[in-house]
C-alpha positions in Angstrom: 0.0 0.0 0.0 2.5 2.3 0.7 4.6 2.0 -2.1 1.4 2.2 -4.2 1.1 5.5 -2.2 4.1 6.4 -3.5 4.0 5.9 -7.1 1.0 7.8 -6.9 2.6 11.0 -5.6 5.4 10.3 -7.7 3.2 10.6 -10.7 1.0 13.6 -9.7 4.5 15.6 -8.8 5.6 15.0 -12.3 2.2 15.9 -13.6 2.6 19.3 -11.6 6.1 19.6 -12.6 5.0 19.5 -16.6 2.2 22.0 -15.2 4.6 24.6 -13.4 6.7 24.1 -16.9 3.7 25.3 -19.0 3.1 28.1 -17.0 6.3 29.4 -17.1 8.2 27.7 -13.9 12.1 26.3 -14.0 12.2 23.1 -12.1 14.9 22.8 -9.8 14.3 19.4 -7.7 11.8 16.9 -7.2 11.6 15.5 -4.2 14.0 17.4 -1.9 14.5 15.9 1.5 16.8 17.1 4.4 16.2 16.3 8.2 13.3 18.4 8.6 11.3 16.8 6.0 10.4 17.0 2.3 9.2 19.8 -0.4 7.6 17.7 -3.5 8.9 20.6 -6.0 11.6 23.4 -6.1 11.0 25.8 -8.9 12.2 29.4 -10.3 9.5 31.5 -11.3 10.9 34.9 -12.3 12.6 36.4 -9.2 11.1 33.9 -6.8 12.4 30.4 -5.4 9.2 28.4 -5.0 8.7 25.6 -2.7 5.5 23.7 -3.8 3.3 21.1 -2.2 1.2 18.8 -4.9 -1.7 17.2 -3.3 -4.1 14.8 -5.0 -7.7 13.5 -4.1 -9.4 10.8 -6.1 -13.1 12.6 -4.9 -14.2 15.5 -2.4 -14.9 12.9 0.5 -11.7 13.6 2.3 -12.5 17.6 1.8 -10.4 19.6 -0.9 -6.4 18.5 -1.9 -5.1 22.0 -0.8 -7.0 21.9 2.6 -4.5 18.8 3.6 -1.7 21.3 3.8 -2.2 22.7 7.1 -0.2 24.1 9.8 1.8 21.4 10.0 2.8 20.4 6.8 3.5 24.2 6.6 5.8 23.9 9.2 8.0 21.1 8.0 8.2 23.0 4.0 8.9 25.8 5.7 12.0 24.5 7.7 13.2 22.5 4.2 12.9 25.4 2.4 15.3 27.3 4.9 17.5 24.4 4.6 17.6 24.6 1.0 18.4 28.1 0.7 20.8 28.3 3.5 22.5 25.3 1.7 22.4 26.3 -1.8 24.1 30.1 -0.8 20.7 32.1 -1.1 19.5 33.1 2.0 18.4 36.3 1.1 16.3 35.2 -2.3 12.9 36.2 -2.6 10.6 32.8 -2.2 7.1 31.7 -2.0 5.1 28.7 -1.1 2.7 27.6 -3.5 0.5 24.2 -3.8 -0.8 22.2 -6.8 -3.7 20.2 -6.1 -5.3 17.5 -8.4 -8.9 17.1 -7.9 -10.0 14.3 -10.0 -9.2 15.7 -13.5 -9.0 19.1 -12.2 -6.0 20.7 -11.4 -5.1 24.2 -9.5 -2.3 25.9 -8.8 -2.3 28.0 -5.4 0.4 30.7 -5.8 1.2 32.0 -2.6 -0.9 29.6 -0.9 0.8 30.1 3.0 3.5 32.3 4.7 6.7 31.1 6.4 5.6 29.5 9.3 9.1 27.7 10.5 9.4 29.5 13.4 13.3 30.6 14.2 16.4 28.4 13.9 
């Protein structure tokens, strides 16, 4: 089950990659993992660094794909994204957070969909 899990996300974060692409998005890294956690998609767009959560729902009976990124899950991108940018020499780079979410056949892109919310390190 869990690896079936996983090919699933696998697929929908590609599907959002080839989105991002089309709307004019670099992509940097799939999949980027560090202690804190992981961020599905690191993109350019323009002059930002974009951290993006993709989130997929087969139907509405577990509420809407972009409600499942709550404060938590904010949390843990928010720590891998200072990570990232603290590792990769750009500390002071303007960034975003945005989520793709797959509803069925329906897709959405959330730009700007939460705030920092890692607290201090």
């Amino acid at each position: 089950m869990a690896e079936n899990k996983r090919k699933i996300g696998e697929k929908y974060e590609r599907r959002a990659g080839a989105y991002l692409e089309e709307k004019g998005y670099e992509i940097l890294e799939y999949n980027f993992r560090c202690r804190s956690g992981e961020i599905d998609i690191i993109a350019r767009d323009g002059e930002y660094l974009v951290f993006c959560e993709v989130k997929y729902r087969a139907g509405n009976g577990k509420g809407h794909p972009a409600e499942a990124v709550g404060f938590r899950k904010q949390s843990v991108i928010s720590k891998c994204a200072l990570y990232y940018m603290k590792s990769h020499g750009l500390p002071d780079r303007a960034c975003r957070f945005d989520v793709v979410s797959f509803e069925g056949d329906t897709v959405t892109l959330y730009q700007d969909a939460f705030d920092y919310a890692g607290g201090w390190m």
